[in-house]
FIKOLKOL-481846 format. One record per residue (C-alpha): residue number from 1; chain; x, y, z. Coordinates in pm, whole numbers, plus 50000, padded with zeros to 5 digits. Last residue first. Layout:
N
R   n chain  east north    up
R NUM     A     X     Y     Z
...
END
This chain:
471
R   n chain  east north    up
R 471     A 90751 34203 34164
R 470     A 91093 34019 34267
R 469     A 91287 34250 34505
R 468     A 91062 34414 34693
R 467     A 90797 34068 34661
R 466     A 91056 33890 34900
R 465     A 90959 34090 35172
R 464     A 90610 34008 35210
R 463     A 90758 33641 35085
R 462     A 90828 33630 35481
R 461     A 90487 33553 35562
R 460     A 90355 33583 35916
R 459     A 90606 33901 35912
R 458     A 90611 34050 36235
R 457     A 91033 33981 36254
R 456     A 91062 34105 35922
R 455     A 90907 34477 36009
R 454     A 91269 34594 35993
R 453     A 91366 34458 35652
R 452     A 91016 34598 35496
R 451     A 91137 34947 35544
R 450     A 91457 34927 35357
R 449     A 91250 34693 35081
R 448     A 90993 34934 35012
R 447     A 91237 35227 34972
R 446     A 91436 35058 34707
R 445     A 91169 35170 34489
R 444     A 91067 34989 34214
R 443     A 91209 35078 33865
R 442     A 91511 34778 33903
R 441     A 91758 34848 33660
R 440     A 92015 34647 33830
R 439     A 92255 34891 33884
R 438     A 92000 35164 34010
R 437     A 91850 34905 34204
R 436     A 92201 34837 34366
R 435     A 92284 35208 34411
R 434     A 91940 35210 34610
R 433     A 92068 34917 34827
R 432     A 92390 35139 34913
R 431     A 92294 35413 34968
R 430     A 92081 35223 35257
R 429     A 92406 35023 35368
R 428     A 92586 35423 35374
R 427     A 92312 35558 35556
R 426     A 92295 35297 35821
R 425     A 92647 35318 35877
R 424     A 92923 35095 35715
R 423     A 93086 34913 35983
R 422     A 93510 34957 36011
R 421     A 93548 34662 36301
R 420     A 93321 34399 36183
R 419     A 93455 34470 35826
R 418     A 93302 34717 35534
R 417     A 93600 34984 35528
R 416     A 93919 34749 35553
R 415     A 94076 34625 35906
R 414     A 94433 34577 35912
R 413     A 94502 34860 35682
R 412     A 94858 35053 35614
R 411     A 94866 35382 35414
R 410     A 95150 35532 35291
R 409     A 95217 35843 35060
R 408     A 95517 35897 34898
R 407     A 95724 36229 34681
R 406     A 96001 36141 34449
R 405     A 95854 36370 34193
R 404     A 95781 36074 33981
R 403     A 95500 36025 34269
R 402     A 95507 35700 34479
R 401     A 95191 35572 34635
R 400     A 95267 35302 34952
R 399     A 94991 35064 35038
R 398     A 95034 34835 35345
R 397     A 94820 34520 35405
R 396     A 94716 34303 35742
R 395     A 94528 34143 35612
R 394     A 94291 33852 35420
R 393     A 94480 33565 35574
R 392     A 94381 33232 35523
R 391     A 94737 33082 35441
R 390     A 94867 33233 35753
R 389     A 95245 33325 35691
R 388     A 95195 33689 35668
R 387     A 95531 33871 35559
R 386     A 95435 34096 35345
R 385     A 95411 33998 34969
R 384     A 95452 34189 34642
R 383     A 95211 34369 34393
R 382     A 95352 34671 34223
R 381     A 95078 34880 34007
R 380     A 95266 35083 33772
R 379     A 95087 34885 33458
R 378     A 94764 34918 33662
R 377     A 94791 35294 33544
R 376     A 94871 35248 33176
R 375     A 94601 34986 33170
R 374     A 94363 35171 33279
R 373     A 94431 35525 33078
R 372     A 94459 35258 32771
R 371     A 94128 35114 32850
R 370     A 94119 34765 32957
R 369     A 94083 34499 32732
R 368     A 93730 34331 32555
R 367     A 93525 34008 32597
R 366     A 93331 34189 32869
R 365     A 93445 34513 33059
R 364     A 93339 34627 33395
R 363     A 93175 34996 33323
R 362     A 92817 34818 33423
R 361     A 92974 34739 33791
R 360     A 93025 35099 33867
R 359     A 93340 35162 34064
R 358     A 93423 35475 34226
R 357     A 93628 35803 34211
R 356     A 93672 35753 33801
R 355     A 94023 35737 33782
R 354     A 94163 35626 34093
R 353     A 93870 35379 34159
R 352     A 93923 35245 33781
R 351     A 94281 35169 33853
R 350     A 94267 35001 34152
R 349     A 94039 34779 33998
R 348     A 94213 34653 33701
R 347     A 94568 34589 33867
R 346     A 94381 34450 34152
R 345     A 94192 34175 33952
R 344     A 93934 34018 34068
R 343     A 93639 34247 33907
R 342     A 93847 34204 33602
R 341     A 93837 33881 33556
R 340     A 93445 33805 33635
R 339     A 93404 34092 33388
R 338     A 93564 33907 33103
R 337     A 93882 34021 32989
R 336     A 94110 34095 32664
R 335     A 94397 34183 32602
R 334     A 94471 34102 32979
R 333     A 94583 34246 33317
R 332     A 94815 34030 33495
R 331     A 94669 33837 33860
R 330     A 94726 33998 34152
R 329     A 94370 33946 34267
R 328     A 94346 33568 34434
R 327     A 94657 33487 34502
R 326     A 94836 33801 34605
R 325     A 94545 33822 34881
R 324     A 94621 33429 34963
R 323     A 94981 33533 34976
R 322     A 94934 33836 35258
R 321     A 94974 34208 35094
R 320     A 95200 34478 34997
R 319     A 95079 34744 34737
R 318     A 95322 34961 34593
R 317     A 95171 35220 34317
R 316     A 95420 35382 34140
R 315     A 95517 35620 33939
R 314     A 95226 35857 33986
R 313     A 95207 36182 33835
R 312     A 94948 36115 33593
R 311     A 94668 35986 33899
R 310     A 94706 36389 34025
R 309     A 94717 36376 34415
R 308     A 94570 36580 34625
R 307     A 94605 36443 34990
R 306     A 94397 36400 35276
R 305     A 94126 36176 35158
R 304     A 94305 36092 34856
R 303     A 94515 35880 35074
R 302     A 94252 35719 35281
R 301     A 94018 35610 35019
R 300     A 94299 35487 34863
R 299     A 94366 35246 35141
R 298     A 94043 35166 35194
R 297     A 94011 35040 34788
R 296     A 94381 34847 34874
R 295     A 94145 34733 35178
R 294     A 93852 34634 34940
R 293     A 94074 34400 34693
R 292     A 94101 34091 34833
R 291     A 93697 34092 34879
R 290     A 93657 34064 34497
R 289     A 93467 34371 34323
R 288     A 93170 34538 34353
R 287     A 93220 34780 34596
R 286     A 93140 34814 34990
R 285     A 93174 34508 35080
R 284     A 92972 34440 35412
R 283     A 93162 34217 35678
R 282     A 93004 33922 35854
R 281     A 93108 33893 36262
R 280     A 92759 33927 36382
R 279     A 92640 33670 36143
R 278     A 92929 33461 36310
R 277     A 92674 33400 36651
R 276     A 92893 33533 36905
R 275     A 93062 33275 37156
R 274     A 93142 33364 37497
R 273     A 92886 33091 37659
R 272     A 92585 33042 37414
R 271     A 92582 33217 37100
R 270     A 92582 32920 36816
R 269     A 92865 32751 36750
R 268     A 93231 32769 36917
R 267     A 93200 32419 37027
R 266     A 93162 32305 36696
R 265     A 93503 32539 36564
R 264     A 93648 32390 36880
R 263     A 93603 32011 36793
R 262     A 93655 32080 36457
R 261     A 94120 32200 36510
R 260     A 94279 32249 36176
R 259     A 94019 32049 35964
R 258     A 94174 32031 35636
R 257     A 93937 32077 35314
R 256     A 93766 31932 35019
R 255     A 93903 31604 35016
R 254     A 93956 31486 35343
R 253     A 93797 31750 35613
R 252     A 93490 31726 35367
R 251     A 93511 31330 35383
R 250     A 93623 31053 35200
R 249     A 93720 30860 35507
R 248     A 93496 31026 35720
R 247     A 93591 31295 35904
R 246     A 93261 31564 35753
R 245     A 93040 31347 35573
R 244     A 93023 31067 35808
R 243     A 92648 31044 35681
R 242     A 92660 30880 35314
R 241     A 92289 30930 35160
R 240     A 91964 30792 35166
R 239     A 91628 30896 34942
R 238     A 91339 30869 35150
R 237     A 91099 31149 34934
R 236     A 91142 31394 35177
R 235     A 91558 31381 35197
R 234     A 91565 31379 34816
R 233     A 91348 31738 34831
R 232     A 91616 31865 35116
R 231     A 91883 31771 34902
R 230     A 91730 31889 34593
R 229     A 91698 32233 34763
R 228     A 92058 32259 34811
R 227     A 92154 32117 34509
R 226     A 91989 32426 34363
R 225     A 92187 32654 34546
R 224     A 92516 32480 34472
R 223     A 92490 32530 34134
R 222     A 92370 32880 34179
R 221     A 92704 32940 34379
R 220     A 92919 32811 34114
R 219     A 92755 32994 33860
R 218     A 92901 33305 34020
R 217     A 93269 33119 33943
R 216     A 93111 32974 33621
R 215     A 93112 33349 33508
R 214     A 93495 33367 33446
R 213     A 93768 33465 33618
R 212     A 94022 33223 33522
R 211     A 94183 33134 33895
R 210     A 93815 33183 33984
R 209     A 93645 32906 33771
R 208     A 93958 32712 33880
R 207     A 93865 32754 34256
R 206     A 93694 32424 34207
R 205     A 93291 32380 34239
R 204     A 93139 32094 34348
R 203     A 92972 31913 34636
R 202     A 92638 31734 34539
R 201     A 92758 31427 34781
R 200     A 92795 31673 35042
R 199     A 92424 31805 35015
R 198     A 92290 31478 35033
R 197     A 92485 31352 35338
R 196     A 92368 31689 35508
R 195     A 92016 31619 35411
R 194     A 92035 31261 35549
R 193     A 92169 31374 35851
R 192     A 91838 31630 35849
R 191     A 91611 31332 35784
R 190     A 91760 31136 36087
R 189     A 91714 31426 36404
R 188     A 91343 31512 36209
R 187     A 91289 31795 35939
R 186     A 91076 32075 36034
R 185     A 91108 32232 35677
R 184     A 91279 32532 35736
R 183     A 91511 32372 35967
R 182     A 91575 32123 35680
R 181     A 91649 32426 35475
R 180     A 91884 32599 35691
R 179     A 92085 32251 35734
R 178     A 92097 32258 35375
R 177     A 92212 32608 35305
R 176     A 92521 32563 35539
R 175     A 92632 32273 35377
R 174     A 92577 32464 35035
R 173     A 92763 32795 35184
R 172     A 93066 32539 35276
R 171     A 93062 32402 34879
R 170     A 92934 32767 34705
R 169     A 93115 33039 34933
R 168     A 93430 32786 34983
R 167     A 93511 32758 34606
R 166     A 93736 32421 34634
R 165     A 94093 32474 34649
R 164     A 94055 32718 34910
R 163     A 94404 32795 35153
R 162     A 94472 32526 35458
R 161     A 94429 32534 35747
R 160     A 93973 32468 35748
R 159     A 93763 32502 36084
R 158     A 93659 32861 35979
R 157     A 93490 32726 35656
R 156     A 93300 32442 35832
R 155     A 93225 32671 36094
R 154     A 93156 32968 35848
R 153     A 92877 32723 35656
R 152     A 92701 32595 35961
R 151     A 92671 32986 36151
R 150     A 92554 33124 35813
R 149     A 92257 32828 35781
R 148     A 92190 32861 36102
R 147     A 92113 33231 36079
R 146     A 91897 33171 35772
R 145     A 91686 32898 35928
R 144     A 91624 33145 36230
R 143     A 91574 33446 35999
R 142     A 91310 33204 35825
R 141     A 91128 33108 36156
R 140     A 91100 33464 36273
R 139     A 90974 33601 35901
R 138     A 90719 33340 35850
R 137     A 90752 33066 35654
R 136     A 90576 33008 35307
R 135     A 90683 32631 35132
R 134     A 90694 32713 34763
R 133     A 90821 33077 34804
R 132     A 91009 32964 35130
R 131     A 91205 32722 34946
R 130     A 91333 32951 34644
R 129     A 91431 33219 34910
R 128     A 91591 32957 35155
R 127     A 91811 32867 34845
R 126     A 91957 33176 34731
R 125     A 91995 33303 35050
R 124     A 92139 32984 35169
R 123     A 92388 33022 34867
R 122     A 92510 33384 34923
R 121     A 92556 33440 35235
R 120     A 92863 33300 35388
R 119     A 93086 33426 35133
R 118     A 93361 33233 35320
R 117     A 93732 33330 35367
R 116     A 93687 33204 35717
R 115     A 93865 33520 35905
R 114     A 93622 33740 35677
R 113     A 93276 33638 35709
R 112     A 93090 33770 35367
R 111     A 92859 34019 35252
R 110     A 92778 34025 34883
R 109     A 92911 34254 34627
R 108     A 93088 33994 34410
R 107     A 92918 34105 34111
R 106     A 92762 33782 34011
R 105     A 92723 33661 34369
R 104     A 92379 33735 34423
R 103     A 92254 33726 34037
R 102     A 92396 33334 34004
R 101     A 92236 33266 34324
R 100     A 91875 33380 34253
R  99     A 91912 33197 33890
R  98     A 92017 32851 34077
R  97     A 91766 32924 34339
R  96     A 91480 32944 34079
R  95     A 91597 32684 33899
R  94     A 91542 32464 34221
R  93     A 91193 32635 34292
R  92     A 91051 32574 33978
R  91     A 90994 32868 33803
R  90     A 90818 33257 33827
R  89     A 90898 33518 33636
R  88     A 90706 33835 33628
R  87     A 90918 34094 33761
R  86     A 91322 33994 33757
R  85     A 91521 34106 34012
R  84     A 91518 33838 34231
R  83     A 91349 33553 34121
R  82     A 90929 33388 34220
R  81     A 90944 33104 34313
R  80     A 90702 32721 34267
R  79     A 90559 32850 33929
R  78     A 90674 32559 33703
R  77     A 90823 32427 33342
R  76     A 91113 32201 33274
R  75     A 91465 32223 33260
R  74     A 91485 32352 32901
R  73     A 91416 32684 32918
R  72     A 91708 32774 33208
R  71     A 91938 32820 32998
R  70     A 91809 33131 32840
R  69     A 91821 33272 33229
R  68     A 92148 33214 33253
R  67     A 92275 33368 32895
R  66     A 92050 33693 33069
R  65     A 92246 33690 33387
R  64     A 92551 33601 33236
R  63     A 92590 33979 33091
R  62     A 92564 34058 33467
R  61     A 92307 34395 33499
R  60     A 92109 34130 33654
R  59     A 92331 34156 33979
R  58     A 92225 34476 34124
R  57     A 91901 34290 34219
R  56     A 92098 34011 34391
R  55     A 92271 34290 34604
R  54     A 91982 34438 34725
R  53     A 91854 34066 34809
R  52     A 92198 34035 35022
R  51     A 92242 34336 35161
R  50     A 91889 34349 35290
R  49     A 91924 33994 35459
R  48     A 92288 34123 35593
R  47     A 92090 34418 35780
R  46     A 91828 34195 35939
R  45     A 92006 33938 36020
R  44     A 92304 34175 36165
R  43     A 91970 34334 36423
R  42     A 91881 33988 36518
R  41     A 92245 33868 36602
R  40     A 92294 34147 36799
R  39     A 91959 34119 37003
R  38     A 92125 33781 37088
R  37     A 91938 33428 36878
R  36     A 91805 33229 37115
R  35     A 91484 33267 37090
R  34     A 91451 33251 36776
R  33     A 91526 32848 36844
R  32     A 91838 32648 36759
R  31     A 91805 32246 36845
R  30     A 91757 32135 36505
R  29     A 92072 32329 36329
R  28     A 92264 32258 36594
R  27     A 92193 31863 36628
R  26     A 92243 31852 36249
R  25     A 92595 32003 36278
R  24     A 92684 31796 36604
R  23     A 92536 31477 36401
R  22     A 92831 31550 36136
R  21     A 93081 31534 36471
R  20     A 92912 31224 36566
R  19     A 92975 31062 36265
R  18     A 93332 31153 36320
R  17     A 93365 31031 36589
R  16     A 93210 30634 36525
R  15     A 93480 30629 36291
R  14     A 93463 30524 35934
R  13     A 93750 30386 35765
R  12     A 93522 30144 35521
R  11     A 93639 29851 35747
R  10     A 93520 29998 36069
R   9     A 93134 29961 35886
R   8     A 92902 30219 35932
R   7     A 92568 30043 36083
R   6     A 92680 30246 36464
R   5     A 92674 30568 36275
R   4     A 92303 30567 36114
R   3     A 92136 30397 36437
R   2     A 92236 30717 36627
R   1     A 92460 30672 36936
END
């Protein structure tokens, strides 16, 4: 037993178990070597790193991007990191995080792991990037770092019953991020409980910012991105922190979330035995818009497939879907939006697929309403629920397109174009990266960073990659 959990009080409603369960987490992230990471997990590391920095690119076509980066001025001056998608700027390595996660998630187009409702990526991306262009790493240890950071934040996720209140991506992600950065920096058994007390205490982030779509929801993530690396800085300079951060009295299991079962969500860690590392398990989405919406998006893209259908003939649109889907994108359409609104909202969405065959992220709209040929359509949309009972649940949904000639189509989707078991291809994640420098206005060529993803693990210096996507 560490010296940390046996000085806890009884009287504070500590328990000697749960300390150990927050030393499980730190004992993880320690212990895990390259080496054992499965030729699987290597080859989604290496995928889900180019999503993610592609996707950070696309993101400074956000309007917050630039209000961001004006806010910025007054936290002080430094070179530490460099920031995706923007040449030329360099700043200290905490506001460079915050600015690297606001651009990741700002068009929620990152990758996430589905059966934990957490955008797993996002925030140790943010971070690990900001840390490894003060404190260089080479390409093995940082997809290490990375990979325990994913594995940290979808157990904590994973291990929840109970629907978000919090934003999982930024508070879970954060965890996650910190135990990834105290890999990074070689941090001892009792500096790396300190980081994870540090991170927790930083927790924040409500799923009102989401329940109003606006752009504190990607904010959200930066937030948490730069507490990250002031964790990991506190740790260094002896700062000390609460440790039964997960059971505790107060804990993440007590406020934040509900532990359904922790003992097996830690035992399911890591690859050894029948578990898969959960970087393997991460879904792609394929358009820029909230997760809940990308199997209505599969749906249509099965319909129109096989049928021709003409968008003014439709009565209705019937979409049927699990309460946490109706919860998070069957919201009204407004007079006016914000982009963050609209990109979560079904009845916007849907719409603009139909209409225009895709979704550009620059056509989102931003202080204004939907067009009338949007709004007349999302007007027929009819969003009701199925009869899942699992708060968590992302699918099973059922689509059903009703013509004012009487005539349906149906579609049903348990598994959405983008998920473990519907993979983009190679062609479609590359088309995918170049669509996101396109988006982002980005002259370089996407090129450099397709081919630089698989030469990672040679990389004695991982910013190699990192300059694709910053210079």
């Amino acid at each position: 037993m560490s010296k940390t959990s046996a000085a806890i009080p009884d009287e504070l409603g500590s328990r000697t178990r749960s300390v150990e369960t927050s030393l499980a987490i730190v004992d993880f992230a320690i212990s895990t070597k390259f080496e054992d990471l499965s030729p699987e997990a290597i080859k989604y590391l290496k995928i889900f790193i180019m999503d993610t920095l592609a996707v950070g690119v696309a993101g400074r076509c956000s309007a917050g991007s630039d209000i961001l980066v004006k806010s910025v001025e007054s936290w002080g001056q430094g070179d530490q990191a460099r920031v995706i998608g923007m040449p030329g700027v360099r700043a200290p390595a905490p506001t460079a995080a915050f600015l690297n996660g606001y651009n990741i998630h700002a068009l929620e187009w990152d990758g996430l792991h589905e059966f934990s409702v957490v955008i797993a990526l996002c925030v140790p991306m943010a971070a690990m990037m900001a840390e490894a262009e003060q404190n260089p790493v080479s390409g093995k240890d940082f997809m290490t770092a990375f990979c325990v950071a994913v594995e940290v934040a979808v157990t904590l996720g994973g291990a929840s019953e109970t629907s978000p209140r919090f934003f999982r991506p930024a508070v879970a992600g954060m965890m996650g991020a910190a135990m990834g950065l105290a890999k990074m920096r070689g941090y001892s058994r009792e500096q790396t409980l300190q980081v994870l007390g540090l991170a927790y205490s930083q927790a924040s982030g409500t799923m009102q910012a989401h329940w109003e779509g606006v752009m504190m929801l990607a904010m959200q993530v930066g937030v948490s991105s730069r507490a990250a690396i002031c964790a990991v800085d506190m740790a260094a300079a002896g700062a000390q922190a609460p440790v039964d951060v997960l059971l505790g009295k107060f804990g993440f299991f007590t406020l934040i979330e509900t532990a359904d079962n922790i003992d097996a969500a830690l035992a399911a860690m890591g690859g050894e035995g029948d578990n898969v590392w959960k970087i393997t398990e991460t879904a792609h989405k394929p358009y820029p818009a909230g997760r809940a919406t990308q199997s209505v998006l599969t749906m249509f893209n099965e319909i129109f497939a096989k049928h021709e259908i003409d968008v003014n003939e439709i009565e209705e649109i019937k979409v049927e879907v699990p309460p946490l889907i109706r919860l998070l994108v069957g919201r009204p359409l407004m007079e006016t939006m914000t982009s963050s609104y609209a990109r979560l909202c079904l009845k916007y969405v849907g719409p603009m697929r139909l209409l225009n065959g895709g979704i550009d992220p620059r056509l989102y709209p931003e202080g204004t309403g939907a067009s009338d040929a949007i709004k007349e359509l999302g007007e027929r949309f009819n969003i009701v629920l199925n009869d899942t009972t699992d708060p968590n649940a992302l699918g099973p949904q059922s689509c059903t397109i009703k013509l004012k000639s009487g005539k349906e189509y149906k579609a049903h989707c348990a598994v959405p174009y983008g998920s473990p078991g519907n993979r983009m291809d190679k062609a479609a994640r590359e088309e995918k990266v170049r669509t996101c420098f396109e988006v982002g206005g980005r002259t370089a060529d996407p090129q450099a960073l397709i081919d630089g993803i698989e030469l990672i693990e040679d990389m004695k210096d991982v910013r190699v990659l990192f300059s694709t996507v910053c210079d």
